[in-house]
C-alpha positions in Angstrom: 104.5 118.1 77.1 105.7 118.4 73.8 109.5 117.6 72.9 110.5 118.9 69.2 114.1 117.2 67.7 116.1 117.2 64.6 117.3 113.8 63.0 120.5 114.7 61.4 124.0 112.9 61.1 122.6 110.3 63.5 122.4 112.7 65.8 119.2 114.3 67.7 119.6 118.0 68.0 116.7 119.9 70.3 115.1 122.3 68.0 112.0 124.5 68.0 108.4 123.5 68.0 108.1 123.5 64.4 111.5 123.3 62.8 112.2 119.2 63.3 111.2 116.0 62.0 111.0 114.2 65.2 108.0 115.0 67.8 107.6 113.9 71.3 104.4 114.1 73.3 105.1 112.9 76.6 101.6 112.7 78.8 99.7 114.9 76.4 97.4 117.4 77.5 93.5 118.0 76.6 95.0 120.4 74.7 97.7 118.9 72.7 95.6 115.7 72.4 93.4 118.2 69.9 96.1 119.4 68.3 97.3 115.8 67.9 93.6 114.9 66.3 93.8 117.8 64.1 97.5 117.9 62.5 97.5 114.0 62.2 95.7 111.5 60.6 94.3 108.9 64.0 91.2 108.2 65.6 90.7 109.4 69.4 90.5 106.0 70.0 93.6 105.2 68.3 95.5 108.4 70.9 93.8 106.8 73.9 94.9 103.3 72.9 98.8 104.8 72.6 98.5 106.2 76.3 96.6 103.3 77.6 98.8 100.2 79.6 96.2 97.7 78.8 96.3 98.1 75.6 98.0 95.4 72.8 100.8 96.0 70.7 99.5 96.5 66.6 100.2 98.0 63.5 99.1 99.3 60.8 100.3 100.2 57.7 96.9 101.8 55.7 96.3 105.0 55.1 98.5 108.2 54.6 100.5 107.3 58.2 102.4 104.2 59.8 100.7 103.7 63.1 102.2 100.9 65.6 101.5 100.8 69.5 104.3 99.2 71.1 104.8 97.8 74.8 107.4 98.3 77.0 108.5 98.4 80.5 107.1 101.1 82.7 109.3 103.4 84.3 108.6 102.5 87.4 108.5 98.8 87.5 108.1 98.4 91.2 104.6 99.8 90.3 101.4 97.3 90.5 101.5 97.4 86.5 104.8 97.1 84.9 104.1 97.4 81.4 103.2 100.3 79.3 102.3 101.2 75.8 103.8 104.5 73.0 102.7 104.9 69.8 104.7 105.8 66.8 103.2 108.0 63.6 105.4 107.7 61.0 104.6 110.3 58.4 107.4 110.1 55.4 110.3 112.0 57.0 108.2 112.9 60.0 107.8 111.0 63.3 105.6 111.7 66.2 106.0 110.0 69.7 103.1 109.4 71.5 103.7 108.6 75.4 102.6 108.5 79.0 105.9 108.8 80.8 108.4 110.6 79.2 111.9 108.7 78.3 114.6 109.6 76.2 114.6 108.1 72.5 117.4 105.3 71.9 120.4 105.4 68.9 121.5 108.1 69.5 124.9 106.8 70.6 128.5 106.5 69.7 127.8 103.1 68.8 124.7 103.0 67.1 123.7 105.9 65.5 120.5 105.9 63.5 120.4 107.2 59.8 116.9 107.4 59.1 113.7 107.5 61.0 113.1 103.7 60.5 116.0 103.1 62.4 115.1 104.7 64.7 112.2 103.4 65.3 114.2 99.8 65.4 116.4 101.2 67.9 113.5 102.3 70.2 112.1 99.0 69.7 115.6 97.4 70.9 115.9 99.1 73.7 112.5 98.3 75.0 113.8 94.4 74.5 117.1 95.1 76.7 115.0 96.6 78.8 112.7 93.7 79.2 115.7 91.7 79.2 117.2 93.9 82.1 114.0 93.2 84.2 113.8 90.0 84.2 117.0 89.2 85.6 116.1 91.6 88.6 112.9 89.2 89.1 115.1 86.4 88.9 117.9 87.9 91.5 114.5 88.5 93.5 113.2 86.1 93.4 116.2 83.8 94.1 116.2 86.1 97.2 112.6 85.4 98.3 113.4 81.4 97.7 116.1 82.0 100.6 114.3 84.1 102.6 110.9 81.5 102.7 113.2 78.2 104.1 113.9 80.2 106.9 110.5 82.5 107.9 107.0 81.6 108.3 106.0 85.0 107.4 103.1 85.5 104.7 105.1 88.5 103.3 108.0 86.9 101.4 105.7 84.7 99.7 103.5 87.6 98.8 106.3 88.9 97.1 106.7 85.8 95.1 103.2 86.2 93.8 103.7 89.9 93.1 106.8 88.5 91.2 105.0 86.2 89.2 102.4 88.7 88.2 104.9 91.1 86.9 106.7 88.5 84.9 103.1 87.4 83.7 102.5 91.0 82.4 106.0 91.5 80.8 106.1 88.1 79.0 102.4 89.1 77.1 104.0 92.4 76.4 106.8 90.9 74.1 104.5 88.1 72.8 102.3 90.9 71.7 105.0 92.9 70.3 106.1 89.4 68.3 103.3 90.3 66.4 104.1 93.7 65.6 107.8 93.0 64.7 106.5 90.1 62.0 104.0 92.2 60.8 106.5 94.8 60.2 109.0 92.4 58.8 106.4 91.5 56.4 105.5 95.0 55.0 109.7 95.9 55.0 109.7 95.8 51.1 106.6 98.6 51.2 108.2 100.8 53.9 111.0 101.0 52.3 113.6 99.5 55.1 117.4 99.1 54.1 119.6 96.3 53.8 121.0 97.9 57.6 117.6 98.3 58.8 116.9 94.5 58.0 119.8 93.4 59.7 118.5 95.1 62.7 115.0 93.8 62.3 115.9 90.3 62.2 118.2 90.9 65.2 115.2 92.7 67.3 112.7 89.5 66.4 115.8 87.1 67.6 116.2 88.9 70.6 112.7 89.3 71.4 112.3 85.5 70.9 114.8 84.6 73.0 113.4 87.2 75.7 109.6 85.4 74.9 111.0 81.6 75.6 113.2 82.4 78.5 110.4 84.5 80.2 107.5 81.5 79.3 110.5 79.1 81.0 110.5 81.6 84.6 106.7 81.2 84.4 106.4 77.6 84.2 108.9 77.1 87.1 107.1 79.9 88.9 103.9 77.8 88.4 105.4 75.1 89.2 107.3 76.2 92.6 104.9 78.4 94.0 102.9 75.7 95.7 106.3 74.3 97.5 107.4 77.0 98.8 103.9 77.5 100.3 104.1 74.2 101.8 107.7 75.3 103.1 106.0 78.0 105.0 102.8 75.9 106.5 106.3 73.3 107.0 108.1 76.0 109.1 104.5 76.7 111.1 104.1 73.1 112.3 108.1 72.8 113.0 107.7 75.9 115.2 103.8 74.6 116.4 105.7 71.5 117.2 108.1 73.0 119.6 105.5 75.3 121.5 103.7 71.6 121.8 106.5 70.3 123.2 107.2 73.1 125.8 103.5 73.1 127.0 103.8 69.4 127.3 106.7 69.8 129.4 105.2 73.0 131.9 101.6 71.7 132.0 102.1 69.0 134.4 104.0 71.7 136.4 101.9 74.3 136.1 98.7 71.4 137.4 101.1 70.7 140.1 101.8 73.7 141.3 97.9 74.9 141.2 97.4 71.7 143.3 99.8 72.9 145.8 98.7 76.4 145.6 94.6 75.9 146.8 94.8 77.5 150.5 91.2 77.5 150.8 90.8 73.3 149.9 93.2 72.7 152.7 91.1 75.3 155.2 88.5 72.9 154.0 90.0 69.5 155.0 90.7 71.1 158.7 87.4 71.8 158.9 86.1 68.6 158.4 89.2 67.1 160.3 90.5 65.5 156.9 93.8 64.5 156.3 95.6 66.3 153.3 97.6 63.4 152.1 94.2 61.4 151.2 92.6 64.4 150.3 94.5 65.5 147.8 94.7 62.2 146.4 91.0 62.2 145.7 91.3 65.4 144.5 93.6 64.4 141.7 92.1 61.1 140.7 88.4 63.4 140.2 90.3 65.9 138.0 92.1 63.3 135.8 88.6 61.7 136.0 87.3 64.9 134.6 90.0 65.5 132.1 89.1 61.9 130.8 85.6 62.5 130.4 86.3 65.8 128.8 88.7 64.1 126.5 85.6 61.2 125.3 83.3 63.9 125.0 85.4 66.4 122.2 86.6 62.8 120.6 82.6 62.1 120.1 82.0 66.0 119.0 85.0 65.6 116.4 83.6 62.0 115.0 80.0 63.2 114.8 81.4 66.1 113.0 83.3 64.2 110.2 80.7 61.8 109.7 78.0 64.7 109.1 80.9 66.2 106.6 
């Protein structure tokens, strides 16, 4: 789908195909990806690498067009790969948006309203960083959540959701390292594109915010890392405490339960009146050969367990 705009007055005015200096193709077709091959100056590789998740952020700054693939978070985060990649063509006064999921551009504001097409690229790349930002304090809210959840269940799912937390984080945190690079390659080539003394004000703030986001996400990591294995062992903790207890209350009912299968054989007491046995002795023997038996049963599992570690 193609989206045509106007940049004027820091404002962006809808216009038609054609007429504006800002173009937006959201989840090209095999159609518009020609059109996109033929009016601009990229590689096919280079449009699949804009619309593909996996790929890193880089720029490039040769040739008759400014070409950068930036990351940023998906729309739907909740999905198995939070991250995403657009592409940016910038072309003099033209700009061309190249994405998979459509989303509105950023700037255009009350606040922050961009002057020229570099800034609003910058403000694009901003809000991707507040966006980043914005994730990872829901992983961290979730995560805190899980963390209270797992002292009290000894249910795999909650620390499945951990892991699934941790890869998410994983994949945002090497999106904004990789678009480090891309924000110091542009700071490097400012003086050739031209960038205002406004525009490197915003730059600088971008690669300060992006480093922040970078350290703090490297920091939930580690402590991800470092925590998952104990909270696993709170989970295999809460299975022995709750092993422990069904222990306890078969300990307590097997005796009865023996007891009151003793108690319960009709037939071995038609037995002892047909042999003109009394039941008090007979019942005695009865018990002493079954703990005789559990004994023996005992020895032999013992013996089956040590010859089993020693061929180990």
């Amino acid at each position: 789908m193609r989206i045509d705009y106007r940049l004027k007055d820091g404002h962006l005015l809808a216009t038609e195909p054609g007429r504006g200096n800002v173009v937006i193709y959201a989840n090209p077709s095999a159609e518009e990806k020609e059109t996109i091959l033929a009016t601009l100056p990229i590689e096919r590789h280079t449009l699949e690498s804009m619309l593909d998740p996996d790929e890193i952020s880089r720029a490039e700054f040769d040739g008759d067009a400014n070409i950068i693939i930036w990351k940023r978070a998906a729309a739907e985060f909740s999905g198995h790969y939070p991250v995403g990649s657009v592409g940016l063509i910038l072309q003099g006064d033209h700009l061309t948006v190249i994405e998979r999921d459509e989303s509105p551009l950023p700037g255009d504001t009350e606040h922050t309203r961009p002057q020229s097409l570099n800034e609003l690229v910058l403000r694009g790349m901003q809000a991707s960083v507040i966006e980043f930002i914005r994730r990872l304090r829901v992983i961290k809210e979730t995560a805190r959540d899980v963390q209270q959840r797992l002292t009290k269940t000894i249910d795999n799912s909650e620390l499945l959701r951990m892991f699934d937390l941790s890869e998410k984080l994983v994949f945002a945190i090497d999106a904004v390292d990789s678009n480090a690079a891309v924000l110091q390659r542009i700071a490097a080539a400012a003086p050739k594109l031209g960038f205002t003394e406004r525009e490197l004000d915003l730059l600088d703030e971008i690669i300060i915010d992006n480093e922040q986001l970078s350290r703090q996400g490297n920091l939930y990591i580690s402590i991800f890392s470092g925590l998952m294995d104990a909270r696993g062992s709170i989970v295999n903790n809460n299975m022995n405490v709750l092993l422990k207890n069904l222990t306890l209350v078969n300990i307590v009912f097997l005796p009865l339960g023996v007891i009151a299968g003793i108690g319960g054989m009709s037939e071995f007491s038609h037995l002892l009146e047909l042999h003109q046995l009394p039941f008090l002795p007979g019942y005695a023997g009865f018990t002493v050969l079954l703990m005789i038996a559990g004994v023996l049963l005992w020895l032999a599992i013992r013996y089956w367990i040590t010859k089993m570690m020693e061929a180990q």
